[in-house]
ZANU-212641 format. One line per field, with one value per residue: residue number from 1; residue in one letter; z, y, x of N, C-alpha, C in turn. Coordinates in steps of 0.001 Angstrom, whole numbers. Layout:
N
n <- (NUM/...) .
res <- (A/...) .
n.c3 <- (Z/...) .
n.c2 <- (Y/...) .
n.c1 <- (X/...) .
ca.c3 <- (Z/...) .
ca.c2 <- (Y/...) .
ca.c1 <- (X/...) .
c.c3 <- (Z/...) .
c.c2 <- (Y/...) .
c.c1 <- (X/...) .
This chain:
337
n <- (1/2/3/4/5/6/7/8/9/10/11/12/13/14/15/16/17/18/19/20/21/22/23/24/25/26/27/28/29/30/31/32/33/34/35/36/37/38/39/40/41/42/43/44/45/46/47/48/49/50/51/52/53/54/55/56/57/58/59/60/61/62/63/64/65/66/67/68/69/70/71/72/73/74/75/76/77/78/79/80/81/82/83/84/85/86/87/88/89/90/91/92/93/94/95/96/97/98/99/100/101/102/103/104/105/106/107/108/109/110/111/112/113/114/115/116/117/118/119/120/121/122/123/124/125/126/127/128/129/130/131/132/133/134/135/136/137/138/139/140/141/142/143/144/145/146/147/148/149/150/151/152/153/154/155/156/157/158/159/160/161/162/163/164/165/166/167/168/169/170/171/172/173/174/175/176/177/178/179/180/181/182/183/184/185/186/187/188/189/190/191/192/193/194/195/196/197/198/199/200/201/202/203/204/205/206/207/208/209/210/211/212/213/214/215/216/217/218/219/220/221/222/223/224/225/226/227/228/229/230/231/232/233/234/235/236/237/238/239/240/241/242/243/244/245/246/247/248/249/250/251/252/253/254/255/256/257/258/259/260/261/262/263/264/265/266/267/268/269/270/271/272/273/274/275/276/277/278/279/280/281/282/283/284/285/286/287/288/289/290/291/292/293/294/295/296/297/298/299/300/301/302/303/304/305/306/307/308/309/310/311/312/313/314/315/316/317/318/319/320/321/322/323/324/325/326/327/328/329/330/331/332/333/334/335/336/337) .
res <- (X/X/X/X/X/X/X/X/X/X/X/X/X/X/X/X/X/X/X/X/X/X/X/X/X/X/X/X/X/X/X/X/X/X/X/X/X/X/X/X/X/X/X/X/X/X/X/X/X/X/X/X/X/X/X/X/X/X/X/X/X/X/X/X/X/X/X/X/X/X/X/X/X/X/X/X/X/X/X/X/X/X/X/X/X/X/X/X/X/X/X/X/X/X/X/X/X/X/X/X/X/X/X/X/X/X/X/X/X/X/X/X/X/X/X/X/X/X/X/X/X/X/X/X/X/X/X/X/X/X/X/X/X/X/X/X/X/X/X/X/X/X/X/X/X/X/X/X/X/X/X/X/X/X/X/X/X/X/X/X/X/X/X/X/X/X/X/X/X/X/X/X/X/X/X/X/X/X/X/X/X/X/X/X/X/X/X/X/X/X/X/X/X/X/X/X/X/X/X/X/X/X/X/X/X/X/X/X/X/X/X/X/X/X/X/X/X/X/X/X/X/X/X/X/X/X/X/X/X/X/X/X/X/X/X/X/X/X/X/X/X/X/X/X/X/X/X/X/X/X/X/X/X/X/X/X/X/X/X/X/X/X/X/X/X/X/X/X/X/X/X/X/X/X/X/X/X/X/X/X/X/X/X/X/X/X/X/X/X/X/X/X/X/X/X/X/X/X/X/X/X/X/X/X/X/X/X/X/X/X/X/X/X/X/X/X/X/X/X/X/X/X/X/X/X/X/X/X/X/X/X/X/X/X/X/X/X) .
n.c3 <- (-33665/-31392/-28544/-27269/-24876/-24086/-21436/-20381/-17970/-17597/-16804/-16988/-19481/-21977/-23742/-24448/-24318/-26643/-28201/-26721/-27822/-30621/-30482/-28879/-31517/-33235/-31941/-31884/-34267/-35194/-34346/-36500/-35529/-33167/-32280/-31160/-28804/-27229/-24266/-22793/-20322/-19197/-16334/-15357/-15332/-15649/-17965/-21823/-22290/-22862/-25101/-26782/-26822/-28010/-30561/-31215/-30951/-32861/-35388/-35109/-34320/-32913/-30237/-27254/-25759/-22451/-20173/-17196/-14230/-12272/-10401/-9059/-8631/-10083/-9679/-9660/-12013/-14070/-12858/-13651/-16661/-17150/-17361/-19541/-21508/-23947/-24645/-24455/-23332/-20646/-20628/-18875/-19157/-18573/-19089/-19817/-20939/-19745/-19147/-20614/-23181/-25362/-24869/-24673/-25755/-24213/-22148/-22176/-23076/-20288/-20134/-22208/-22330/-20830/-17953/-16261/-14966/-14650/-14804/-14362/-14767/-14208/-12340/-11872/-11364/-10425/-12196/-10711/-7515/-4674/-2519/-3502/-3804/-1781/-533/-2496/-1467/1236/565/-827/1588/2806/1428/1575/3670/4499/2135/1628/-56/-2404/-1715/-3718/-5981/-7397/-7831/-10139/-12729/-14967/-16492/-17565/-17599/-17542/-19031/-17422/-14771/-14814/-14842/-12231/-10770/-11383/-10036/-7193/-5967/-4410/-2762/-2324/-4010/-4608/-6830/-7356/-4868/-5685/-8250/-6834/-4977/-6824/-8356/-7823/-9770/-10467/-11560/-12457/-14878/-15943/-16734/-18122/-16367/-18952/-18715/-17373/-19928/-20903/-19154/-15735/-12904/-10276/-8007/-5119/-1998/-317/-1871/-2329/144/194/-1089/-73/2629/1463/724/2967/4349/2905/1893/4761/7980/9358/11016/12420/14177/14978/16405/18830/19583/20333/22044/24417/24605/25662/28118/29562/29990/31435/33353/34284/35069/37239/39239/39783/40381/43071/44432/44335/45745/48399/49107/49088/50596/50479/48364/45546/44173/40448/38113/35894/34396/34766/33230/30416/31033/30564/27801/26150/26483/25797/23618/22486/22556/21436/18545/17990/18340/16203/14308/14220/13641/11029/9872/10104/8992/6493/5859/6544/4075/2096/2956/2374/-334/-2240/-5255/-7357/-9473/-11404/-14875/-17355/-19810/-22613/-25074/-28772/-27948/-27305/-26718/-25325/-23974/-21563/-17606/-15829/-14656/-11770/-9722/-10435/-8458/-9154/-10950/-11866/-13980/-15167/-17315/-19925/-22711/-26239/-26535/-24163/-21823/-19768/-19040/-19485/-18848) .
n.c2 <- (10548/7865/6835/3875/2516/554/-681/-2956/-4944/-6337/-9696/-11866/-12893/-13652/-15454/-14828/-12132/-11347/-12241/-11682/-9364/-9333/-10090/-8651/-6019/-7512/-7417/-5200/-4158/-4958/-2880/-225/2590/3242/3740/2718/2255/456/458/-1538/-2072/-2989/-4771/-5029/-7820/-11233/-12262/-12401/-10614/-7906/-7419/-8901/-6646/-4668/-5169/-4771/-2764/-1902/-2620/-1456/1215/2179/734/981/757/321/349/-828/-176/-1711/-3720/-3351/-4615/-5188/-3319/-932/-730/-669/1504/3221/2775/4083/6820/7477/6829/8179/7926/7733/5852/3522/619/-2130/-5135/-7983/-9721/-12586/-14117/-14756/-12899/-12156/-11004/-10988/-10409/-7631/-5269/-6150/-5483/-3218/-1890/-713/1485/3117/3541/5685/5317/4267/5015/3364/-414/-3567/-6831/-9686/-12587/-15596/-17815/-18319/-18557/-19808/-20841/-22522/-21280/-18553/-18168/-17637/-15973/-13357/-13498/-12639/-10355/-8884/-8430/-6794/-4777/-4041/-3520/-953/923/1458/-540/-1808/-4313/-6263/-5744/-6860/-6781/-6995/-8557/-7516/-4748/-1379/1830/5461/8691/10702/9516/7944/10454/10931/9212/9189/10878/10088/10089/8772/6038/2328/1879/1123/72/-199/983/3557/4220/3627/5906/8058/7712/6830/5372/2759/-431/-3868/-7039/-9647/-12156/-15161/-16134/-16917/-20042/-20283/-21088/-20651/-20582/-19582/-18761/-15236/-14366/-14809/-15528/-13269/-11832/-11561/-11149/-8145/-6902/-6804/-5828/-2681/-2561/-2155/-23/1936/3684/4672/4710/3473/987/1409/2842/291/-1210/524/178/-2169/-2608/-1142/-2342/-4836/-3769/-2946/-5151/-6203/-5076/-5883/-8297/-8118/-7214/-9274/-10890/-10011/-9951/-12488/-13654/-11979/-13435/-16104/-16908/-19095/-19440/-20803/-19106/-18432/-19591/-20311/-18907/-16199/-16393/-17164/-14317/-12428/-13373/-12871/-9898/-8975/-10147/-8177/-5592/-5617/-6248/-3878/-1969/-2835/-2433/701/1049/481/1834/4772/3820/3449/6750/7807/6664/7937/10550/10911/10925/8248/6775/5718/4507/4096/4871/3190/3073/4424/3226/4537/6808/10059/13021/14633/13667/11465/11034/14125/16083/18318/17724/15471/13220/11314/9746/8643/8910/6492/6463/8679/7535/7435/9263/9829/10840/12741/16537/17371/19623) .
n.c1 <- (27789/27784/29948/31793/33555/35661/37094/39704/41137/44691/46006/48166/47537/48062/46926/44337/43241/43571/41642/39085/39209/38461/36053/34709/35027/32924/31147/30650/30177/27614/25839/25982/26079/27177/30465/33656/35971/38937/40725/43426/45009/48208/48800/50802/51812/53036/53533/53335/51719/52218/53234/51442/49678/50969/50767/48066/47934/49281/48213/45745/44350/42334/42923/44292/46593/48219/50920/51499/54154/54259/52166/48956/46509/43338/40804/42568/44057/41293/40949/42800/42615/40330/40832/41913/39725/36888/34688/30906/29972/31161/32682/33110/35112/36723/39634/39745/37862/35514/33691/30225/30313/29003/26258/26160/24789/22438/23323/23847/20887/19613/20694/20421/17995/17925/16980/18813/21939/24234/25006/25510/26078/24349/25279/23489/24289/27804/30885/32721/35248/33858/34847/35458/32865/32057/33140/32715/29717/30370/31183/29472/27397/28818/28634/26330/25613/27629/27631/24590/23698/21098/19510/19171/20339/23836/26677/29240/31779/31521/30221/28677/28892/28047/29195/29179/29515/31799/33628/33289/34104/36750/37991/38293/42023/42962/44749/43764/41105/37655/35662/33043/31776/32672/30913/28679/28799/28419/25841/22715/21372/21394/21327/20822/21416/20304/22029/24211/27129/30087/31704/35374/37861/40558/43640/44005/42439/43239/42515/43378/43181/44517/44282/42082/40757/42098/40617/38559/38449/39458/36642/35312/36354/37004/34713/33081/32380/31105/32265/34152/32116/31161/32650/32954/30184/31083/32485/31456/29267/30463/31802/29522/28498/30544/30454/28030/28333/30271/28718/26946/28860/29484/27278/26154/28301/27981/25527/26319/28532/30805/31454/33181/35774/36346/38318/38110/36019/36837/39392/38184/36702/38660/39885/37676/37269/40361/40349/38488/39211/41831/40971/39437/41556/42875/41453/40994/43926/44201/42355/44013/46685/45990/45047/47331/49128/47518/47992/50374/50743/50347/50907/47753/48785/51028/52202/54264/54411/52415/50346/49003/47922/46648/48266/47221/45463/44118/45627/44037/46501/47450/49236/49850/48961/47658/49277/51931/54709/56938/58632/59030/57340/56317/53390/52706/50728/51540/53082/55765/58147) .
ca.c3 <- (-33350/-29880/-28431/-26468/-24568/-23198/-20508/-20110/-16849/-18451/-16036/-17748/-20523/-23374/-24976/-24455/-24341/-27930/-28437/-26373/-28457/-31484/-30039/-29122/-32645/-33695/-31231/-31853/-35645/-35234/-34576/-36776/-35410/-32267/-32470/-30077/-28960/-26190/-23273/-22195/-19105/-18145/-15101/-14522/-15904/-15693/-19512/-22565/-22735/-23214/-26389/-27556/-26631/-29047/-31892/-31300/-31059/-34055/-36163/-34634/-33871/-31334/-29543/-26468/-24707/-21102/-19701/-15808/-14505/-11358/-10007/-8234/-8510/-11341/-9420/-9634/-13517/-14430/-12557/-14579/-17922/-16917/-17566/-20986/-22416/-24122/-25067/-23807/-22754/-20258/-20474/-17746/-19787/-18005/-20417/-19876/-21923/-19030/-19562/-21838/-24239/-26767/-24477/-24973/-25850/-23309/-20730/-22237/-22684/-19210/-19830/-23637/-22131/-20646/-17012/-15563/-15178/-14547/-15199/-13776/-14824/-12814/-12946/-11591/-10826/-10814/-12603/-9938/-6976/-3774/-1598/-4279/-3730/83/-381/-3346/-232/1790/366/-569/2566/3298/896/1537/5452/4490/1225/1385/-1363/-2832/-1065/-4559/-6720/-7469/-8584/-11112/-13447/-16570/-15978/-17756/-16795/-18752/-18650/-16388/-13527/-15197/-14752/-11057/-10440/-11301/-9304/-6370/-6472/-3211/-3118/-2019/-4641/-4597/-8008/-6441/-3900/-6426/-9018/-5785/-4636/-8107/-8966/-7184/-10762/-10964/-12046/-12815/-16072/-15966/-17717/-17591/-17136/-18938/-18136/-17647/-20620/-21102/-17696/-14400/-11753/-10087/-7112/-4181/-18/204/-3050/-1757/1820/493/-1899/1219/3081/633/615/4455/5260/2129/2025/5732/9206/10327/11665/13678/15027/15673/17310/19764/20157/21099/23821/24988/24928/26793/29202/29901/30666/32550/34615/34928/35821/38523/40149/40248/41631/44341/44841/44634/47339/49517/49294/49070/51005/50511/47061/45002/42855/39265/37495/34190/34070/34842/32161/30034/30161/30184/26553/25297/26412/25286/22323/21896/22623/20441/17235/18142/17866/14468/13176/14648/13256/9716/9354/10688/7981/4947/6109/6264/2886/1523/2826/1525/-2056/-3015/-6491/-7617/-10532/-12202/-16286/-18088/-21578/-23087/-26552/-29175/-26422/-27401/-25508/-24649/-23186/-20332/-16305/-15635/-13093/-11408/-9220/-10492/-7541/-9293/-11980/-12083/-15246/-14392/-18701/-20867/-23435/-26911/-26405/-22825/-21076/-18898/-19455/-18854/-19718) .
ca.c2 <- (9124/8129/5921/2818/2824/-781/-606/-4093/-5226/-7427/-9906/-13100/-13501/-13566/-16065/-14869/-11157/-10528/-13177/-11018/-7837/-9724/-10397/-6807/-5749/-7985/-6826/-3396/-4070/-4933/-1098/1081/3682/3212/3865/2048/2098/-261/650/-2511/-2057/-4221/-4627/-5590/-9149/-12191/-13395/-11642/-9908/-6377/-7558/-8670/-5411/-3763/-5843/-5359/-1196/-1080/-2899/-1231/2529/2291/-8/1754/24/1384/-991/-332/-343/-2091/-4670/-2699/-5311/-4981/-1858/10/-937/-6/3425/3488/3014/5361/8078/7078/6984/9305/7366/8448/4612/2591/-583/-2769/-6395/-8902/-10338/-14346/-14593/-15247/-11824/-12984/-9865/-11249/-9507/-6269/-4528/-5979/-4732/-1236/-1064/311/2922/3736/3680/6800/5403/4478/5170/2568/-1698/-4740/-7964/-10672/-14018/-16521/-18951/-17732/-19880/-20029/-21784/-22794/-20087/-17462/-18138/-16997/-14355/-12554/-12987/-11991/-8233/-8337/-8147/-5874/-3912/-3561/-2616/377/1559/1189/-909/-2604/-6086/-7746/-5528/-7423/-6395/-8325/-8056/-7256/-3338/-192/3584/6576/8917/11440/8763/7881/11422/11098/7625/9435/12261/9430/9937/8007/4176/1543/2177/37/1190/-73/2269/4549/3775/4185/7580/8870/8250/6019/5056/1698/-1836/-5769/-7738/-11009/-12872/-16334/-15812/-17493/-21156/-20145/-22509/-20351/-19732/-20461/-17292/-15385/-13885/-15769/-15183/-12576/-10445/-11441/-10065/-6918/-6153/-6520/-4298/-1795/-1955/-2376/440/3005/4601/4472/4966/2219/-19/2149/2933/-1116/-1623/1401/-791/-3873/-1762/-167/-3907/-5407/-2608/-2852/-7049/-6487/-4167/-6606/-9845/-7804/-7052/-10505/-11783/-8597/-10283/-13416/-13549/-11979/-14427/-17294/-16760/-20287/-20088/-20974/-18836/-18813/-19252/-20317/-17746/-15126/-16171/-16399/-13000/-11953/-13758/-12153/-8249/-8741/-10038/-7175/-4678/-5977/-6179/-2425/-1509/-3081/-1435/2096/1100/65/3105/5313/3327/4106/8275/7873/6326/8507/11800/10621/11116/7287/6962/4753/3681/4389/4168/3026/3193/3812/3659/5581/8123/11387/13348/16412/12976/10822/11766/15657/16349/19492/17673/14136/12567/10039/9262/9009/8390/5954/6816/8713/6897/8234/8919/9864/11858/13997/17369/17623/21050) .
ca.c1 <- (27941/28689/31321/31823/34683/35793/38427/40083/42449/45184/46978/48697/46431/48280/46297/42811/43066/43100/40030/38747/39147/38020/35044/34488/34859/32066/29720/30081/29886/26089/25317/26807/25641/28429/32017/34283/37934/39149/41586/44123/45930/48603/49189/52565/51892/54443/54000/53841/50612/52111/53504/50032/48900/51468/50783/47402/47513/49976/47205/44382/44847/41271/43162/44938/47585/48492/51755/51773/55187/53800/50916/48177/45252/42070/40481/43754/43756/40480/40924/43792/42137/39399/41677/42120/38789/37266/33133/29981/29976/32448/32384/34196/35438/37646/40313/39558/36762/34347/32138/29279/30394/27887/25062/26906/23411/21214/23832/23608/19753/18837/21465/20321/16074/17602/16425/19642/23254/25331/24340/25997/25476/23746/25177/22875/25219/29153/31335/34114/35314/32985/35688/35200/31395/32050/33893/31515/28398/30694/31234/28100/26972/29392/28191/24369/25707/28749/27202/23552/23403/19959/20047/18753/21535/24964/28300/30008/33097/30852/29224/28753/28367/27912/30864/29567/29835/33453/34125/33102/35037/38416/38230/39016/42926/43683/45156/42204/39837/36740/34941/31720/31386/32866/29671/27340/28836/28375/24680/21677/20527/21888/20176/21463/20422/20412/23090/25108/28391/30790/33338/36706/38140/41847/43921/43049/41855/44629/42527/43669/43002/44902/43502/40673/41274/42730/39422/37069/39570/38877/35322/35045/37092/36861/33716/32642/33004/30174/33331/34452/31060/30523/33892/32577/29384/31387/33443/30709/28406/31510/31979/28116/28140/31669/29889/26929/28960/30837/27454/26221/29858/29638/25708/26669/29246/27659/24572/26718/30111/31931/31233/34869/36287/35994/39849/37751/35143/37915/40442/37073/36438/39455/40483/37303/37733/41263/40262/37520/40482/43083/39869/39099/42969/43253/40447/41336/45119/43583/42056/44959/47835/45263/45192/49122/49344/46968/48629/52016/50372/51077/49936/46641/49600/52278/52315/55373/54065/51012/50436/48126/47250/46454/49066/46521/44175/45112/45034/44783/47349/47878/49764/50004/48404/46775/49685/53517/55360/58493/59586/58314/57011/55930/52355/52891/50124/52121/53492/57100/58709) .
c.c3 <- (-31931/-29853/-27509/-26074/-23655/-22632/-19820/-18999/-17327/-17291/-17016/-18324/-22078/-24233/-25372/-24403/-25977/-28877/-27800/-26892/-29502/-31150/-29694/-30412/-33246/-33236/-31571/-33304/-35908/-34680/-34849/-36282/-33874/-32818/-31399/-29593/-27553/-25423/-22504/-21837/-18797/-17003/-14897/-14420/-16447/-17454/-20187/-23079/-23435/-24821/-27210/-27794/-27431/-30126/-32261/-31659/-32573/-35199/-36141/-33898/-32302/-30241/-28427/-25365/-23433/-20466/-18093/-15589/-12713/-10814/-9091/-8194/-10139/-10698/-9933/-11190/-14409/-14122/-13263/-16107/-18158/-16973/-18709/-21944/-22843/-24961/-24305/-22694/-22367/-19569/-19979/-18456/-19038/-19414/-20332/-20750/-21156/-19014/-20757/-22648/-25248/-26541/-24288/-24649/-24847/-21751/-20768/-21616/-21655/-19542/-20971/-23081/-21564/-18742/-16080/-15706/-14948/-14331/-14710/-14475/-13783/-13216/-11496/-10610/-11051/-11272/-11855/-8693/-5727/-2500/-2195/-3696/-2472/-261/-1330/-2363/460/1821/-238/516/3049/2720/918/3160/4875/3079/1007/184/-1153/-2440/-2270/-5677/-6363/-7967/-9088/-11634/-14514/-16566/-16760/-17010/-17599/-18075/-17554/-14702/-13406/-14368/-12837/-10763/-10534/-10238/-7933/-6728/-5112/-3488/-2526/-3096/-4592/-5545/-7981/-6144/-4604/-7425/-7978/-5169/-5440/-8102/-7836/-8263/-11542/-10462/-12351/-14336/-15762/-16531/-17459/-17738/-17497/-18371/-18748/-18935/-21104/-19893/-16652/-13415/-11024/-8824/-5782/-2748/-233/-553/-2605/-702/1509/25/-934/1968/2686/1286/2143/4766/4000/2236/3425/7023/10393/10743/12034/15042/15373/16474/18748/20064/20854/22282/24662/25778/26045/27799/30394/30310/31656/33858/35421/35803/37398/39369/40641/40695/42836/45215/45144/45849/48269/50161/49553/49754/50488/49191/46264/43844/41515/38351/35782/33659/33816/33565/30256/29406/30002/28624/25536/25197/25724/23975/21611/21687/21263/18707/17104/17609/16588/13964/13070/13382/11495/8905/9535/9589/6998/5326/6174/4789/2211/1494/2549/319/-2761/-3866/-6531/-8794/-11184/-13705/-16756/-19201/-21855/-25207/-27363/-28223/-27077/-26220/-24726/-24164/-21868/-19248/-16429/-14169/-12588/-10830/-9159/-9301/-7628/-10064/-11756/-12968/-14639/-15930/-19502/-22021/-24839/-26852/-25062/-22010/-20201/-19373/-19213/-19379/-20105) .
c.c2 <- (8964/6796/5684/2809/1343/-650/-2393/-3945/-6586/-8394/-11258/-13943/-13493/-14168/-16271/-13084/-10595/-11235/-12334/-9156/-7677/-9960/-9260/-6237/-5855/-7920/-5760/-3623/-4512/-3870/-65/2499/4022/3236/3104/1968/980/-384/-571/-1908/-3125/-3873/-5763/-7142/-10017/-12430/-12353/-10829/-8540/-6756/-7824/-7664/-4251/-4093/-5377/-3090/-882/-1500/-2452/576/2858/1719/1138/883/663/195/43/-698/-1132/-2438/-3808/-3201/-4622/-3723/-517/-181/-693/1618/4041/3663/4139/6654/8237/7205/8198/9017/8052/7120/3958/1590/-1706/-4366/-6921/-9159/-11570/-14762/-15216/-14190/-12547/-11085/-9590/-10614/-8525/-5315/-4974/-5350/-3061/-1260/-556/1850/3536/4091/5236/6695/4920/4875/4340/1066/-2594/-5773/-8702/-11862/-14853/-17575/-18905/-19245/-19817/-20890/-21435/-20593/-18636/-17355/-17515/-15523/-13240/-12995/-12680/-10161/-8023/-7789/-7158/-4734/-3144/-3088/-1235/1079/1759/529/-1412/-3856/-7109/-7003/-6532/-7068/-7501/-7499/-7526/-6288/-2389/1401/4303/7498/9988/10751/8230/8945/11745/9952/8392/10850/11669/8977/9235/6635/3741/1846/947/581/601/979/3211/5168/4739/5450/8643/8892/6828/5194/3716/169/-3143/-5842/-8724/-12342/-14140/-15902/-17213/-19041/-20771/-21714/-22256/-19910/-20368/-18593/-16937/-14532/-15129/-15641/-14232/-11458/-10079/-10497/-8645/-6355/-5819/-5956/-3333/-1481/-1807/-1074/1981/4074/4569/4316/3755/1125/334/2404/1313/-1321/-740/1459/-1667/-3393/-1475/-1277/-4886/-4608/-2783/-4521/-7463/-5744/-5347/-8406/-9197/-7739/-8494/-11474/-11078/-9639/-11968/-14154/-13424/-13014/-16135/-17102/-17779/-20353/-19704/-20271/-19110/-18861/-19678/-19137/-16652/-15732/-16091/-15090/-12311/-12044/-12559/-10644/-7905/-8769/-8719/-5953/-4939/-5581/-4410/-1661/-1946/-2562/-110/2331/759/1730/4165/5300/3559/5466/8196/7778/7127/9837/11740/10639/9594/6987/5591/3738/4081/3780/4506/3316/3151/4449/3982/5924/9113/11961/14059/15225/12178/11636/13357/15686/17266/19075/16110/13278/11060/9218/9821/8712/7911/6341/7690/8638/7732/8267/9311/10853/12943/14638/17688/18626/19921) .
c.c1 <- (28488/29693/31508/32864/35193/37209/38488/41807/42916/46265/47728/47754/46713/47749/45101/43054/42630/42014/39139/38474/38810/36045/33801/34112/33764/31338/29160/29646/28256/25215/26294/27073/26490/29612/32557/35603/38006/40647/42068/44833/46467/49314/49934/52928/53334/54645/53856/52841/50534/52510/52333/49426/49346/51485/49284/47308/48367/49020/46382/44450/43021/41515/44616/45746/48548/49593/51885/52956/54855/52636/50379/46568/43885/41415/41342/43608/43047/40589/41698/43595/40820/39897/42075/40834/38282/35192/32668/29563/31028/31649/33181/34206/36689/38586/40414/38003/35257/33038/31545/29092/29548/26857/25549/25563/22180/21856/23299/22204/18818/19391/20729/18305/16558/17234/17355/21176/24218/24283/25601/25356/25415/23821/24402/23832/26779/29946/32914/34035/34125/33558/35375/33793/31140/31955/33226/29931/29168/30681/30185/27355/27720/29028/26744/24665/26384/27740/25752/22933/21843/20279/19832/19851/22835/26000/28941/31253/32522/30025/30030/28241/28394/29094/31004/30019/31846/34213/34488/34368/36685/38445/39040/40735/43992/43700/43711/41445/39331/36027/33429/31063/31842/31601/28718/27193/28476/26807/23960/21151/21366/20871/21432/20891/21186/20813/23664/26569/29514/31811/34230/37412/40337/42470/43360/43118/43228/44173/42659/43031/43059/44497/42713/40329/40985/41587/38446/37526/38994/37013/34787/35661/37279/35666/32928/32955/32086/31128/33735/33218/30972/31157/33946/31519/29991/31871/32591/29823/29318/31692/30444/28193/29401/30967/28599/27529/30043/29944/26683/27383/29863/28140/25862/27096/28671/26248/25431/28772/31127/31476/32720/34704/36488/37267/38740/36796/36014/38619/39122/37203/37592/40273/39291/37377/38905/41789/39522/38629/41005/42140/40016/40344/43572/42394/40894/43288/45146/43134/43386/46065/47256/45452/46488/49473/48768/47593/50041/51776/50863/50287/49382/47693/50329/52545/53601/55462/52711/51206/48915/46771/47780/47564/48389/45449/45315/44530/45416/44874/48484/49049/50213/49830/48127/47856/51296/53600/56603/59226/58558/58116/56472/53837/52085/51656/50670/52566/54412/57195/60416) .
């Protein structure tokens, strides 16, 4: 029998998460012939979600409750429950009730035809705000430049993978994760289906600017060096038109002697080289503060508690890279002597 493995990122949802796990249940229960357990991560949530999450594992022994002992965004959370499973199927579920969970099986069946490895859903029309609507074409586009994505593929919140791609996805034990470009490094054999998703009707959204920001960060600046190479176009494109506007004030001049000095042209180019500079030195310094952070070993997350966890499952860590323990908890994945 194989086995579905739903990894849920829990932020202040106490009153839709476990509608959400009910819901689950009753999906899977229309093929017996699946098993299922489902991995909640909280992440470091204001209200009382972890408590749902222990009511919900002491009733439910498939139910795996992971309490982070610190906020590290929904990437960091999933990577985090990806260390936990243990299916032939992972299956990425929001906890607001906006995945359309009910198409469970038309998400799988590219993966189950055997003809791909990892599925996204494709919502049509997102049910969020106008700004959100930016900022998802935004990293899209960012994404079909740094990753070579498919320009008609989409990334959503609602996607499965099979577990050897899982297997790949954790091996990344540095901060930033973008599990995108994680997906796309792993295998080429990924597809959409074509789903509605969901109206938010419990909660209100909790990615803001600055989440926002930090996610296209990530994907801008994780897998790829093409922003470095542009920013050593623009120098190079500015260098090349400073050179050409000196030649036609040198030409100039001398064709036209009494011709007056330029104080606007000059401050001009001077705002934009200085701006091109200054861009170039935040990129260079972007990249630079991630390789710092990264060779300081700062962990993808830190679990406080997880509950019914296999002790001999969980992250393997030679060197705990990927995973601190701040207690250990009964159930604890790590190996203390």
């Amino acid at each position: 029998m194989q086995t579905i493995s739903f990894v849920i990122p829990c932020y202040a949802s106490e009153h839709s998460v476990a509608l959400v796990m009910e819901e689950i249940r009753s999906v899977v229960a229309q093929r017996p012939e699946y098993d299922y357990e489902i991995v909640a991560v909280n992440d470091f949530s204001p209200d009382g979600v972890m408590d749902v999450l222990r009511e919900q594992a002491a009733r439910d022994t498939r139910v795996k409750a992971i309490d982070l002992a610190k906020n590290g965004g929904r990437h960091n959370a999933l990577i985090c429950g990806c260390h936990y499973v243990t299916g032939d199927y992972i299956v990425f579920v929001d906890d607001d009730l906006q995945c359309p969970t009910d198409r469970l099986w038309e998400l799988m069946a590219p993966l189950e035809s055997g003809n791909y490895d990892v599925c996204f859903a494709k919502y049509p029309h997102k049910q969020q705000s106008a700004f959100k609507n930016f900022g998802s074409l935004m990293n899209n586009a960012a994404a079909n430049w740094l990753l070579g994505k498919d320009k008609e593929l989409r990334f959503s919140n609602f996607s499965v993978m099979r577990r050897f791609v899982k297997d790949e996805v954790i091996r990344y034990t540095n901060p930033y994760p973008y599990l995108a470009g994680l997906m796309l490094r792993a295998t080429g054999r990924v597809t959409n289906v074509v789903m509605e998703e969901r109206v938010r009707t419990i909660g209100t959204g909790h990615y803001n600017f600055r989440r926002s920001f930090a996610l296209w960060m990530n994907s801008f600046t994780a897998f790829s060096v093409k922003p470095l190479r542009l920013s050593t176009f623009c120098g190079l494109l500015s260098a090349v038109l400073g050179l050409l506007v000196a030649l036609y004030t040198v030409i100039h001049k001398l064709m036209v002697p009494n011709v007056a000095a330029g104080w606007s042209s000059i401050m001009a180019a001077i705002l934009f080289l200085g701006g091109m500079i200054l861009f170039e030195q935040g990129l260079t310094g972007e990249y630079i503060g991630r390789i710092y952070i990264s060779l300081n070993n700062s962990p993808q997350f830190v679990v406080r508690e997880a509950l019914n966890v296999d002790p001999r499952g969980g992250p393997e860590q030679p060197g705990e890279s990927a995973l601190s323990c701040a207690s250990c908890a009964e159930g604890c994945p790590s190996d203390h002597a």
